[in-house]
PDB file of N, CA, C and O in Angstrom:
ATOM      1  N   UNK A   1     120.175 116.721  87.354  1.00  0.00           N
ATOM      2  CA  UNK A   1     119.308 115.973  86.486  1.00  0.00           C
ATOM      3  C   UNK A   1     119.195 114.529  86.957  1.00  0.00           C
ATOM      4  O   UNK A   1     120.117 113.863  87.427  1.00  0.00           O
ATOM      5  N   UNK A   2     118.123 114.195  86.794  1.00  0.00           N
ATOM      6  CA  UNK A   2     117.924 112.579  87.218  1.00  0.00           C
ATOM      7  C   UNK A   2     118.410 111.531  86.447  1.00  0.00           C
ATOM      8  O   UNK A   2     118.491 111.846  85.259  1.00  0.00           O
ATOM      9  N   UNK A   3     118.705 110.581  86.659  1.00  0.00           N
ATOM     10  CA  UNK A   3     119.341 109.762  85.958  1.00  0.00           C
ATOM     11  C   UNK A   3     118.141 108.842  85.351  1.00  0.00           C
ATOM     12  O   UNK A   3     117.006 108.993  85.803  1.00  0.00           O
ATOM     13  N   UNK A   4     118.438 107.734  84.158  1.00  0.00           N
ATOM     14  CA  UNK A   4     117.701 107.201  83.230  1.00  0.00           C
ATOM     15  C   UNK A   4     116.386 106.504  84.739  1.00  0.00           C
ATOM     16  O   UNK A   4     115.215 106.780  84.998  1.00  0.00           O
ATOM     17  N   UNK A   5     117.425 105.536  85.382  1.00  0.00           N
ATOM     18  CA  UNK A   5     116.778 104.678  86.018  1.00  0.00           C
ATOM     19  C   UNK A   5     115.806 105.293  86.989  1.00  0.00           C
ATOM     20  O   UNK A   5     114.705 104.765  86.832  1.00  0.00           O
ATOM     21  N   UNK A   6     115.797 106.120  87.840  1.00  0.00           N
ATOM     22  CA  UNK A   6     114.831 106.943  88.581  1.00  0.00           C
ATOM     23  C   UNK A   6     113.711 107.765  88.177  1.00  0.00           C
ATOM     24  O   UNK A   6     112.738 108.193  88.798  1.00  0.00           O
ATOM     25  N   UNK A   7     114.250 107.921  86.496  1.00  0.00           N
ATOM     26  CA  UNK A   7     112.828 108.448  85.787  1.00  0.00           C
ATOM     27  C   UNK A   7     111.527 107.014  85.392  1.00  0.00           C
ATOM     28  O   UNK A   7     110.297 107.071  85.408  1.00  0.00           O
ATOM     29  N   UNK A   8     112.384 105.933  85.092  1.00  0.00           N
ATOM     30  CA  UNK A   8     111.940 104.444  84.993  1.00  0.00           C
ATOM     31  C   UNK A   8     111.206 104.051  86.080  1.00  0.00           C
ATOM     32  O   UNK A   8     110.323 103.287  85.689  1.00  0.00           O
ATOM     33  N   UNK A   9     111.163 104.218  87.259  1.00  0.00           N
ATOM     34  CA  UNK A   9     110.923 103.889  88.172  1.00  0.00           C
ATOM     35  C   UNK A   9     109.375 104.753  88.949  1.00  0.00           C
ATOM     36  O   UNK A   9     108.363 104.283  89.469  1.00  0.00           O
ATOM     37  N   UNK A  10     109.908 106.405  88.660  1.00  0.00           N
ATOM     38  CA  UNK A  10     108.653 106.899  88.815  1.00  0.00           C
ATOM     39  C   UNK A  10     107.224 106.164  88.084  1.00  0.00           C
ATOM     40  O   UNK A  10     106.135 105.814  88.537  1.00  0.00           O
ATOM     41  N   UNK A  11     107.851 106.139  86.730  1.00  0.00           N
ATOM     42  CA  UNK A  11     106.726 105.832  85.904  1.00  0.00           C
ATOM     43  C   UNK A  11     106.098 104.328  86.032  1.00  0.00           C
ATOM     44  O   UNK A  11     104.921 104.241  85.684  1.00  0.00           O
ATOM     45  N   UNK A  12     106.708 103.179  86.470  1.00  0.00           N
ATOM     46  CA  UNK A  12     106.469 101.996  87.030  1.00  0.00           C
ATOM     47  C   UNK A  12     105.745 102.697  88.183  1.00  0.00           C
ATOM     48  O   UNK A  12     104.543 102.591  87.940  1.00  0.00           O
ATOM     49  N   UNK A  13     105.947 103.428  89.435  1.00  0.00           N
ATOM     50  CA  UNK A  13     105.296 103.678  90.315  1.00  0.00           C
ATOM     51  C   UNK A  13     104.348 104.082  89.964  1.00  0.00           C
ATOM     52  O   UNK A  13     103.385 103.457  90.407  1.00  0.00           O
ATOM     53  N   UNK A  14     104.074 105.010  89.236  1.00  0.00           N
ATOM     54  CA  UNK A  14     102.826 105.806  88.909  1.00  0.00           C
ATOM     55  C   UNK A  14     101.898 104.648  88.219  1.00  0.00           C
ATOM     56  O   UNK A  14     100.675 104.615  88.353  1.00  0.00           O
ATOM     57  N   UNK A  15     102.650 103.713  87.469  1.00  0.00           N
ATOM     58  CA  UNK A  15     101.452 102.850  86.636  1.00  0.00           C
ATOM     59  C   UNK A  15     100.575 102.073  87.930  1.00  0.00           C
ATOM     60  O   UNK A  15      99.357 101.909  87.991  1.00  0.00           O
ATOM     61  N   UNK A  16     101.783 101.595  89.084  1.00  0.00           N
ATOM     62  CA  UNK A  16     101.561 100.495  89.713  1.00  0.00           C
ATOM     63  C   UNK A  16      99.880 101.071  90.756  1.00  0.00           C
ATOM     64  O   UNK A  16      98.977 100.331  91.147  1.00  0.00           O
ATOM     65  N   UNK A  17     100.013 102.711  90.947  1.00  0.00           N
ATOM     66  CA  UNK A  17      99.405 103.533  91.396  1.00  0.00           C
ATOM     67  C   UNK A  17      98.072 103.537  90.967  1.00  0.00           C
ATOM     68  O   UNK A  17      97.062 103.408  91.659  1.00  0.00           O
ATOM     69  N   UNK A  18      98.199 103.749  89.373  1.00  0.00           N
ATOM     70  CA  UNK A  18      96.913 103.920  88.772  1.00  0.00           C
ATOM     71  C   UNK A  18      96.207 102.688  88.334  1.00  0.00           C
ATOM     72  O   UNK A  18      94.988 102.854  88.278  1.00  0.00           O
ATOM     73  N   UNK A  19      96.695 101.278  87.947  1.00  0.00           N
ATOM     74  CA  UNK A  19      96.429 100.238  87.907  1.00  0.00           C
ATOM     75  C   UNK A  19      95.474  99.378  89.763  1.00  0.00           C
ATOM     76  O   UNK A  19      94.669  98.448  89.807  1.00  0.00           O
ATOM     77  N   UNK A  20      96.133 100.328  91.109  1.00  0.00           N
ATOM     78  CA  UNK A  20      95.409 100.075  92.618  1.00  0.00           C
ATOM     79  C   UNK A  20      94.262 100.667  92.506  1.00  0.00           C
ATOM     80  O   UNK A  20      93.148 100.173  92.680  1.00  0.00           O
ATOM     81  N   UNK A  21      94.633 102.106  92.112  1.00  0.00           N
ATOM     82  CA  UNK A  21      93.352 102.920  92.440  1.00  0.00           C
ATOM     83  C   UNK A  21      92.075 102.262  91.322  1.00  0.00           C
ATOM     84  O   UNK A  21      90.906 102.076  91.661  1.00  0.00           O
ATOM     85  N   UNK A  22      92.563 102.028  90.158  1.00  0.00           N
ATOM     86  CA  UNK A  22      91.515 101.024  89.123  1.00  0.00           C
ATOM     87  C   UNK A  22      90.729 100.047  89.812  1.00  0.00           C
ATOM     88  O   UNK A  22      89.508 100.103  89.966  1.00  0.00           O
ATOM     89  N   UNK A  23      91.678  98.942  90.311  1.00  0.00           N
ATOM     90  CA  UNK A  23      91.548  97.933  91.310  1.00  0.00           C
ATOM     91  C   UNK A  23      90.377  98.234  91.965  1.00  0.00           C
ATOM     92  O   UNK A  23      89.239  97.882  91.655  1.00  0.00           O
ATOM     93  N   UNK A  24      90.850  99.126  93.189  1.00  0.00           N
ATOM     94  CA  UNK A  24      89.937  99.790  94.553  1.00  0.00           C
ATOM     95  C   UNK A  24      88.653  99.913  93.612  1.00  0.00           C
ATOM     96  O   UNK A  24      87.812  99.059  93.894  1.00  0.00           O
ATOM     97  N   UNK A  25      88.264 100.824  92.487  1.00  0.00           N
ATOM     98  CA  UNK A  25      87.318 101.516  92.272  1.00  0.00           C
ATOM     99  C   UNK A  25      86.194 100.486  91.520  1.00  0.00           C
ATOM    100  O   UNK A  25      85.021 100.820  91.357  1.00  0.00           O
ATOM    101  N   UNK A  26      86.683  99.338  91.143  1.00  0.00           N
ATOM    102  CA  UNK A  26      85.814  98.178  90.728  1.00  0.00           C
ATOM    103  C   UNK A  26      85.651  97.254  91.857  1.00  0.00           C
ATOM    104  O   UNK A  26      84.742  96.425  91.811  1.00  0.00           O
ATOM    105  N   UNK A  27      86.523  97.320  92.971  1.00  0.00           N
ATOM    106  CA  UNK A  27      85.906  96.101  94.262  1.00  0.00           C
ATOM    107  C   UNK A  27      84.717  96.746  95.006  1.00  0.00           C
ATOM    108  O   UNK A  27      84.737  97.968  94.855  1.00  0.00           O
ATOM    109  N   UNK A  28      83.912  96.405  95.597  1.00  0.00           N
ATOM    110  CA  UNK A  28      83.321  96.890  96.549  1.00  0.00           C
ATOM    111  C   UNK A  28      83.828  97.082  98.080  1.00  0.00           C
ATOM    112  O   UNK A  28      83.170  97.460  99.049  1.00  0.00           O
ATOM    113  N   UNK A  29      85.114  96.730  98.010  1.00  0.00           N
ATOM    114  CA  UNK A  29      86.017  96.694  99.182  1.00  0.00           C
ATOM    115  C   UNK A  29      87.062  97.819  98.859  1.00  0.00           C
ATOM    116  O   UNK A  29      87.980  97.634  98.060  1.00  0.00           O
ATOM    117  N   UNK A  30      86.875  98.925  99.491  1.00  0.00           N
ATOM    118  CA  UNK A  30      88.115 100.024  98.934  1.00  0.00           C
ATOM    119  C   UNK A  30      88.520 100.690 100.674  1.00  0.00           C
ATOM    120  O   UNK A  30      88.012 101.150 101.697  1.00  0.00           O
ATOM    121  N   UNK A  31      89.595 100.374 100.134  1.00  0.00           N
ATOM    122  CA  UNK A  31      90.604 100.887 101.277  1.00  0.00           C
ATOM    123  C   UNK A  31      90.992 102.205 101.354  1.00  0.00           C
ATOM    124  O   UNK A  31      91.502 102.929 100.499  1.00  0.00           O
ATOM    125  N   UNK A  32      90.672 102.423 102.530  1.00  0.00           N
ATOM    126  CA  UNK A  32      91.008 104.164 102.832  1.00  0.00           C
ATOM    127  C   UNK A  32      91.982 104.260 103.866  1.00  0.00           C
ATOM    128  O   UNK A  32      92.175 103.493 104.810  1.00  0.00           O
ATOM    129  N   UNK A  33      92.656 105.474 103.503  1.00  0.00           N
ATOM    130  CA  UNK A  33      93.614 105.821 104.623  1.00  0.00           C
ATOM    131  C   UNK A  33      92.645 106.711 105.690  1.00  0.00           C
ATOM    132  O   UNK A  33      91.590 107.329 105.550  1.00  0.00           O
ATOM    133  N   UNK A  34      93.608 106.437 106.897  1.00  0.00           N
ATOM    134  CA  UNK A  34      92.874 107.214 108.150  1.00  0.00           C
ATOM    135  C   UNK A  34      93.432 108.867 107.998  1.00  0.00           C
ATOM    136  O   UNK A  34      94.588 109.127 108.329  1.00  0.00           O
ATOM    137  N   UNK A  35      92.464 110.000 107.447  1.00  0.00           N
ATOM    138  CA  UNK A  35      92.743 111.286 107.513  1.00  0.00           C
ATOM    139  C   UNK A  35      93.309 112.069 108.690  1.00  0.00           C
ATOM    140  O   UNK A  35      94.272 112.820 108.848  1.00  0.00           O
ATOM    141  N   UNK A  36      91.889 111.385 109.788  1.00  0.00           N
ATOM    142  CA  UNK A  36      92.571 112.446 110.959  1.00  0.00           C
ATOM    143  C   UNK A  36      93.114 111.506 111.942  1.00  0.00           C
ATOM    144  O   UNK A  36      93.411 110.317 111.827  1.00  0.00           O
ATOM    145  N   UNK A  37      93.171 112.264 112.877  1.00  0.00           N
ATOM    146  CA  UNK A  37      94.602 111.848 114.293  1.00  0.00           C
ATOM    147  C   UNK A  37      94.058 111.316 114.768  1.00  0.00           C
ATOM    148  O   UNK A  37      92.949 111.845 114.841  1.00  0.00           O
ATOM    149  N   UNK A  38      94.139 109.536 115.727  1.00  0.00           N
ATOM    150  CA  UNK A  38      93.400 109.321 116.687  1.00  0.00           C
ATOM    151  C   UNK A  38      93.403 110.198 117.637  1.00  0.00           C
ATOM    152  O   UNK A  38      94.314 111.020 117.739  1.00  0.00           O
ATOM    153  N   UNK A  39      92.213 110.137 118.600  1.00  0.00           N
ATOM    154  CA  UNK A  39      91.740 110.821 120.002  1.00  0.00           C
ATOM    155  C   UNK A  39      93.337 110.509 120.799  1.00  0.00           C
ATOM    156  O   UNK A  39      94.043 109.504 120.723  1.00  0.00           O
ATOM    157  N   UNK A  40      93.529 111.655 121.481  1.00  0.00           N
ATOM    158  CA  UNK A  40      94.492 111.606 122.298  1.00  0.00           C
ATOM    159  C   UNK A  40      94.301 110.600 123.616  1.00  0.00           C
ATOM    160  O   UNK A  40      93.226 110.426 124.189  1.00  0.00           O
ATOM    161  N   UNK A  41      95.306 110.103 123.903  1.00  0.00           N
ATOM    162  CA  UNK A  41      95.513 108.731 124.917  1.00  0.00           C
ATOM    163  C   UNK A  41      94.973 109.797 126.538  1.00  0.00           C
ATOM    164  O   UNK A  41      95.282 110.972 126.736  1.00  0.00           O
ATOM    165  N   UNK A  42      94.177 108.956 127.407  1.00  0.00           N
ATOM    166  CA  UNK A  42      94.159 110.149 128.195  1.00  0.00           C
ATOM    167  C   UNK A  42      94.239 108.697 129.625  1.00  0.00           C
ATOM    168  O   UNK A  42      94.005 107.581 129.161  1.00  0.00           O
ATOM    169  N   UNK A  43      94.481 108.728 130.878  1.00  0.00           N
ATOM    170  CA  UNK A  43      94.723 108.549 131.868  1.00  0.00           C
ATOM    171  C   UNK A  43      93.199 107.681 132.329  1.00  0.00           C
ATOM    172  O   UNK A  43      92.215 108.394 132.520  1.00  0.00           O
ATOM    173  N   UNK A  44      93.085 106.525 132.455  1.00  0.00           N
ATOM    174  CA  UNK A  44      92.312 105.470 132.868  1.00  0.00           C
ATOM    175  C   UNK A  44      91.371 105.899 134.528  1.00  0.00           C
ATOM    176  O   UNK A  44      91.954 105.840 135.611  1.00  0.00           O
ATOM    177  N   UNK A  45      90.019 106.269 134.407  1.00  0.00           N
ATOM    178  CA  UNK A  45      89.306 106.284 135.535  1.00  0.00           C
ATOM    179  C   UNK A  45      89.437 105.258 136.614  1.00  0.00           C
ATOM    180  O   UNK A  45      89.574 104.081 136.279  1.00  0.00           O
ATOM    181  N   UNK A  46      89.407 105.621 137.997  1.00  0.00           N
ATOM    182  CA  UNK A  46      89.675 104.206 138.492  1.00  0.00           C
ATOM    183  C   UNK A  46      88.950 102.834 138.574  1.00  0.00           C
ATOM    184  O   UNK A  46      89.388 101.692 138.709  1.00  0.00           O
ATOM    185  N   UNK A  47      87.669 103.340 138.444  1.00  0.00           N
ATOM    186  CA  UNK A  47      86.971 102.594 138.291  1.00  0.00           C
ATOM    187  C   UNK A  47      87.061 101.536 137.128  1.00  0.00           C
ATOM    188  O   UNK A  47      86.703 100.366 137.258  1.00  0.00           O
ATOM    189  N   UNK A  48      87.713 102.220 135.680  1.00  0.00           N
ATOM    190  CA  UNK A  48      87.762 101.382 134.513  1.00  0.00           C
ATOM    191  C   UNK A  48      88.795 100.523 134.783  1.00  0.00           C
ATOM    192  O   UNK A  48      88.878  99.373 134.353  1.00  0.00           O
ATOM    193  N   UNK A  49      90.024 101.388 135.891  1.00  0.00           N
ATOM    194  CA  UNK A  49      90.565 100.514 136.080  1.00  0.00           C
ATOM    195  C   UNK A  49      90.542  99.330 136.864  1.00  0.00           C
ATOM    196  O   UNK A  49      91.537  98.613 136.978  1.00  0.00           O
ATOM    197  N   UNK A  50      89.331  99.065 137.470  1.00  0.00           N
ATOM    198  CA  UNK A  50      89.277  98.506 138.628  1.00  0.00           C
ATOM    199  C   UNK A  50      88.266  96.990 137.883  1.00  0.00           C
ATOM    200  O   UNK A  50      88.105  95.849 138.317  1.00  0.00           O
ATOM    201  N   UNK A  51      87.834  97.585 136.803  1.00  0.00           N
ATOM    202  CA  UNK A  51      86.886  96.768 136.222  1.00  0.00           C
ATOM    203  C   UNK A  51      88.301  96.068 134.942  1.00  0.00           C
ATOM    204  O   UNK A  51      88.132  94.881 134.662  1.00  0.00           O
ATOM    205  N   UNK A  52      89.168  96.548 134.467  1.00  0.00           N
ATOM    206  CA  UNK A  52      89.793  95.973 133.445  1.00  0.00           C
ATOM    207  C   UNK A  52      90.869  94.885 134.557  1.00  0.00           C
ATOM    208  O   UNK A  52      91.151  93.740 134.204  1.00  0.00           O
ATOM    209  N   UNK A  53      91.270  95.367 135.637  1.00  0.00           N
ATOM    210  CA  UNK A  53      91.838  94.810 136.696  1.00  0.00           C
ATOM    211  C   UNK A  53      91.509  93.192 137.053  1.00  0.00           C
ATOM    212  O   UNK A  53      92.273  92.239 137.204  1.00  0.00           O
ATOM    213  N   UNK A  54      90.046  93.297 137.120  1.00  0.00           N
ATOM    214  CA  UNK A  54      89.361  92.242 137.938  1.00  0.00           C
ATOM    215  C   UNK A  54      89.032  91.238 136.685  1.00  0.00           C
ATOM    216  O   UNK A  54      89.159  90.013 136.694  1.00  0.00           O
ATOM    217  N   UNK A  55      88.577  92.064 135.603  1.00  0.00           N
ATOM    218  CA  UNK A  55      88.695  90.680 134.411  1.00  0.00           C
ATOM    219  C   UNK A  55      86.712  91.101 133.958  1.00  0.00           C
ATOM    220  O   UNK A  55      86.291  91.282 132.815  1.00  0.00           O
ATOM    221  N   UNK A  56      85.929  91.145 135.169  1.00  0.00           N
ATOM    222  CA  UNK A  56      84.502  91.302 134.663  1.00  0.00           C
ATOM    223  C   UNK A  56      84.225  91.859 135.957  1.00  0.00           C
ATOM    224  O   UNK A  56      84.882  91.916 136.996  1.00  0.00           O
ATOM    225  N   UNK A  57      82.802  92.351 135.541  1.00  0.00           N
ATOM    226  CA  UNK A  57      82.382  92.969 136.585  1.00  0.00           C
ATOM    227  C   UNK A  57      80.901  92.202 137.392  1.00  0.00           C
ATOM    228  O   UNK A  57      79.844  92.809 137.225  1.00  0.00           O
ATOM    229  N   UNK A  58      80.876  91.222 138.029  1.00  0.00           N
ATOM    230  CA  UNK A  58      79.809  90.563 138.981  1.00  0.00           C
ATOM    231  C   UNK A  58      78.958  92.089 139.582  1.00  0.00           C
ATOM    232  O   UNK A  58      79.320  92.991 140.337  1.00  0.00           O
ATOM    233  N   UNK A  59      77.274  91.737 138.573  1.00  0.00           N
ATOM    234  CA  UNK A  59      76.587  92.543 139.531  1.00  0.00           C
ATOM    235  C   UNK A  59      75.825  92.038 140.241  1.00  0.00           C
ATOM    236  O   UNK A  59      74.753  92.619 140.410  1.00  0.00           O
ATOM    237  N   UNK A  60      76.063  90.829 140.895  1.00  0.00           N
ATOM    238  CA  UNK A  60      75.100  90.058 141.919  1.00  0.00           C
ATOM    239  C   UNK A  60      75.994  89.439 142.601  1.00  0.00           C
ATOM    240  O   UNK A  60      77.159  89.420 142.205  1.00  0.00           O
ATOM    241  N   UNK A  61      75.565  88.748 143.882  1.00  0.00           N
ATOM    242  CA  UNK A  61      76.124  87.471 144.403  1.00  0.00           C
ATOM    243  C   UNK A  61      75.995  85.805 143.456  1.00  0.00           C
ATOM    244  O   UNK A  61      76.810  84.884 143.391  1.00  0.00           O
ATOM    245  N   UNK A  62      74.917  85.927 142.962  1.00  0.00           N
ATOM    246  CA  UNK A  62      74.887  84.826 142.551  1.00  0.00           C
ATOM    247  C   UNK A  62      75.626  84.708 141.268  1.00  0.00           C
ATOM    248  O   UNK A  62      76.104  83.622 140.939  1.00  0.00           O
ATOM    249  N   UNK A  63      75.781  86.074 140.312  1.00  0.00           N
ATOM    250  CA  UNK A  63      77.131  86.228 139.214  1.00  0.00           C
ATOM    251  C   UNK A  63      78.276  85.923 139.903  1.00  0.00           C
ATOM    252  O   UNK A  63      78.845  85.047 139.252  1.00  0.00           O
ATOM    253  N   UNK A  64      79.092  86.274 141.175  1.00  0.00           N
ATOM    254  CA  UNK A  64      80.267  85.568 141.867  1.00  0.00           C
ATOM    255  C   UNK A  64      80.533  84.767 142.205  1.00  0.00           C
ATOM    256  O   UNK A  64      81.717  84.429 142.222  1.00  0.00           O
ATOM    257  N   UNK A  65      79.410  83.925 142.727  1.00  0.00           N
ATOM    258  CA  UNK A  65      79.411  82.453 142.633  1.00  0.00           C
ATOM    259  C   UNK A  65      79.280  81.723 141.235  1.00  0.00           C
ATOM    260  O   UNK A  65      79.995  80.722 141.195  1.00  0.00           O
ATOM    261  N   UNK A  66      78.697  81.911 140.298  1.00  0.00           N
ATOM    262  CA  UNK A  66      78.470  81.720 139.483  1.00  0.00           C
ATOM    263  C   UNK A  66      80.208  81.677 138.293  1.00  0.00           C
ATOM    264  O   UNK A  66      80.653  80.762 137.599  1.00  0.00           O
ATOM    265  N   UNK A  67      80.700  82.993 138.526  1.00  0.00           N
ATOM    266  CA  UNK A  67      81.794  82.684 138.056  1.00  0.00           C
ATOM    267  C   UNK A  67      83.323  82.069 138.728  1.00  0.00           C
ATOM    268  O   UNK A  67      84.325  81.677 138.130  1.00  0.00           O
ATOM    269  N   UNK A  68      83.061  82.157 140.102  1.00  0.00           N
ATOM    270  CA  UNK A  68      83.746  81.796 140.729  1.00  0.00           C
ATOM    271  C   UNK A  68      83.997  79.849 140.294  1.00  0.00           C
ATOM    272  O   UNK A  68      85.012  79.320 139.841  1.00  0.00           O
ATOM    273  N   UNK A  69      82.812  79.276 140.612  1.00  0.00           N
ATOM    274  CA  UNK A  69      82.627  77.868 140.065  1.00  0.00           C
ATOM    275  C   UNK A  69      82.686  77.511 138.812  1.00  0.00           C
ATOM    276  O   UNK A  69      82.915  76.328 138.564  1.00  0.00           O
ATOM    277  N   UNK A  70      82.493  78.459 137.735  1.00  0.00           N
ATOM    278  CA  UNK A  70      83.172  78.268 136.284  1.00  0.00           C
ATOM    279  C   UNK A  70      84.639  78.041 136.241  1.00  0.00           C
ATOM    280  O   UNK A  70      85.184  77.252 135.469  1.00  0.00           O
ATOM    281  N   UNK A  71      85.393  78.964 137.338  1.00  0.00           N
ATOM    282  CA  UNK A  71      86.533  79.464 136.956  1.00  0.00           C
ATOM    283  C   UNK A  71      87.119  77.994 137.557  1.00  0.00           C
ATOM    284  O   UNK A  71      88.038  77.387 137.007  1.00  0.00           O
ATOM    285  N   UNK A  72      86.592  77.636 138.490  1.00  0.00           N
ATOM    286  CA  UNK A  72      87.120  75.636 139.076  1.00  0.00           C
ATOM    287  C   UNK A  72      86.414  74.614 138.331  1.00  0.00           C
ATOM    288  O   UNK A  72      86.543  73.425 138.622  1.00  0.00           O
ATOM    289  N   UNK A  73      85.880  74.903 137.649  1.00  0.00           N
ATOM    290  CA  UNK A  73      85.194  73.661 136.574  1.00  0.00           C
ATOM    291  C   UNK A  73      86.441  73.922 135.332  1.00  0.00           C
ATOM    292  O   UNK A  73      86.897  72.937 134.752  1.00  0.00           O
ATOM    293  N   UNK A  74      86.865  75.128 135.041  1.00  0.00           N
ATOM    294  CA  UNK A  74      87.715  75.239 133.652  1.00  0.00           C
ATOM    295  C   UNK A  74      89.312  74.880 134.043  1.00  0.00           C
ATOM    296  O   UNK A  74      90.233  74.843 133.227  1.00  0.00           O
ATOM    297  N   UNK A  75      89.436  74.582 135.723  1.00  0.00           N
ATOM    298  CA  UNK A  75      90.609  74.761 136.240  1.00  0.00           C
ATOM    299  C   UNK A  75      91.072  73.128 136.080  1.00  0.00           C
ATOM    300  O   UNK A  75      92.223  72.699 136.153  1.00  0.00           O
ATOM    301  N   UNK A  76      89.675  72.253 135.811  1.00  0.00           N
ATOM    302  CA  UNK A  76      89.837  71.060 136.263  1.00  0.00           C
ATOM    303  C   UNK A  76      89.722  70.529 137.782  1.00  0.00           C
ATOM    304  O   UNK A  76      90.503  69.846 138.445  1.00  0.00           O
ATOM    305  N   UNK A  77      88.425  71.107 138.103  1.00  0.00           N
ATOM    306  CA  UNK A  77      88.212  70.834 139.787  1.00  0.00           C
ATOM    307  C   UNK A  77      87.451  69.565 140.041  1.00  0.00           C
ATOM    308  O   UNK A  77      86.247  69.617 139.792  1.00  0.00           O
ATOM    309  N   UNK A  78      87.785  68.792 140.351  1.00  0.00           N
ATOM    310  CA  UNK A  78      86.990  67.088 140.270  1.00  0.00           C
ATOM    311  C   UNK A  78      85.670  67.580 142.011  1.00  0.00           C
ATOM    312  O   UNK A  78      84.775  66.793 142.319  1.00  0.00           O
ATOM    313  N   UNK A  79      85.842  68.584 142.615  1.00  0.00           N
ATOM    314  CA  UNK A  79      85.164  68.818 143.525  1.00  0.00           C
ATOM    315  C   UNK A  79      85.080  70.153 144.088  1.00  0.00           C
ATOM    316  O   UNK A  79      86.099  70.844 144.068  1.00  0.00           O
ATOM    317  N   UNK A  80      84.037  70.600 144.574  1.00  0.00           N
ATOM    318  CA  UNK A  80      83.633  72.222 144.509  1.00  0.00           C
ATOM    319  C   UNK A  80      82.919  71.940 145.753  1.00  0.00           C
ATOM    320  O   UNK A  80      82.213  70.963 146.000  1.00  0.00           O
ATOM    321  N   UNK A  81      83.227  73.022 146.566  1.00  0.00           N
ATOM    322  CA  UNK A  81      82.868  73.346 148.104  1.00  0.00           C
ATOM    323  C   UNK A  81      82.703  74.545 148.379  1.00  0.00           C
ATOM    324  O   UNK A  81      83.649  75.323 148.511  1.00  0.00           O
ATOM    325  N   UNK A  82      80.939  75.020 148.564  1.00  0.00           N
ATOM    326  CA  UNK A  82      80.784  76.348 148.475  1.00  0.00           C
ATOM    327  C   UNK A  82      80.281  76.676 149.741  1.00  0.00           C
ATOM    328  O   UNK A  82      79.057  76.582 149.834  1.00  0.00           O
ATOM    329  N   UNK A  83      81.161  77.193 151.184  1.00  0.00           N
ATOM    330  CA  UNK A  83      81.030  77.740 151.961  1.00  0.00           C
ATOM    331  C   UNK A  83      80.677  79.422 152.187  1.00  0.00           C
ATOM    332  O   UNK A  83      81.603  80.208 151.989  1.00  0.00           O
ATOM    333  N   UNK A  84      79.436  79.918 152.570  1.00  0.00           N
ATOM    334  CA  UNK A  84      78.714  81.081 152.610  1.00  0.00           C
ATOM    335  C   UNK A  84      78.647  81.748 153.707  1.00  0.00           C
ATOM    336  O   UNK A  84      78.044  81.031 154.506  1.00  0.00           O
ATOM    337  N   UNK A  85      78.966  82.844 154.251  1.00  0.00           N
ATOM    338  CA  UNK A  85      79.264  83.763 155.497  1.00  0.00           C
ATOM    339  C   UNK A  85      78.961  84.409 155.257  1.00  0.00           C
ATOM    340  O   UNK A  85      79.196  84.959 154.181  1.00  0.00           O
ATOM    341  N   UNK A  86      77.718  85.027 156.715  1.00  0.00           N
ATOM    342  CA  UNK A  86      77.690  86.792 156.491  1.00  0.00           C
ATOM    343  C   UNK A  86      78.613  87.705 156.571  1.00  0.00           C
ATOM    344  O   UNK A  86      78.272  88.832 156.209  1.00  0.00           O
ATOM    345  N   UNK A  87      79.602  87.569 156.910  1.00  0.00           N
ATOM    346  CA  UNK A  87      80.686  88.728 156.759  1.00  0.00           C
ATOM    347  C   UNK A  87      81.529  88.508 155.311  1.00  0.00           C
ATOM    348  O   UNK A  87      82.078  89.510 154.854  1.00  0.00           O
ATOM    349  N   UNK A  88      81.668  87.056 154.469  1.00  0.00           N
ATOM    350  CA  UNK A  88      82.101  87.189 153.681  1.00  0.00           C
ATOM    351  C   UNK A  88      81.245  87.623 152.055  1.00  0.00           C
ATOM    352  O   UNK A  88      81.541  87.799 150.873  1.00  0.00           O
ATOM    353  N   UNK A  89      79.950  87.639 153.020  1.00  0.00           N
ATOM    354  CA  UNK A  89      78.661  87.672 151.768  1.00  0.00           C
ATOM    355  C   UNK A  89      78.893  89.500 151.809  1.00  0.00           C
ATOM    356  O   UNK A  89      78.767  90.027 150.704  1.00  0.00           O
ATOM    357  N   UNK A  90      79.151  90.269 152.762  1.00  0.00           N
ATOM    358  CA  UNK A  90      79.094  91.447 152.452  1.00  0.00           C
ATOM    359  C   UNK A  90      80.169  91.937 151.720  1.00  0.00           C
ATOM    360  O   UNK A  90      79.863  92.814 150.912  1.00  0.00           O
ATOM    361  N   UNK A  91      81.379  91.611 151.772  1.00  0.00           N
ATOM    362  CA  UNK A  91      82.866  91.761 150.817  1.00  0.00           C
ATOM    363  C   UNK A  91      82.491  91.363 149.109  1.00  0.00           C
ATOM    364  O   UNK A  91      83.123  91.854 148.173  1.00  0.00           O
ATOM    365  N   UNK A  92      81.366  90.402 148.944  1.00  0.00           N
ATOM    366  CA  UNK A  92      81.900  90.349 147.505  1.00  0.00           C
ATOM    367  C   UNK A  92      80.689  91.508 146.526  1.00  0.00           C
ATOM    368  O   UNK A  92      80.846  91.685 145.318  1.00  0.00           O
TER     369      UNK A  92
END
């Protein structure tokens, strides 16, 4: 048999219960629990990885330059020197 205090306690719970769900049902903000399972975790493409890797993904030359010289203006670069090569123009 249960003792005095644990029957006391249900019934505080249960009020505290029905007094939320009251709550919830007059806000326009009602909180739900998540029913089903998130999607299972599955193994990163390389590509996503190659793009979460690098930070963004430059689809031009002039986006790499472009962020390249942001990234020394935010670094605190008092001077910027943009040397251009055909062999290094084909790498980026």
């Amino acid at each position: 048999m249960r003792d005095f205090d644990a029957i006391a306690n249900d019934k505080h719970r249960r009020r505290s219960v029905e007094r939320a769900t009251r709550r919830n049902r007059a806000s326009p903000f009602t909180f739900t629990t998540l029913t089903t399972s998130p999607p299972p975790y599955r193994p990163l493409l390389r590509d996503e990885f190659d793009c979460i890797a690098a930070g963004e993904v430059n689809a031009s030359q002039a986006a790499a330059e472009r962020e390249l010289t942001e990234n020394a203006i935010d670094a605190g670069a008092k001077r910027i020197a943009i040397s251009l090569q055909p062999e290094t123009l084909a790498r980026v």
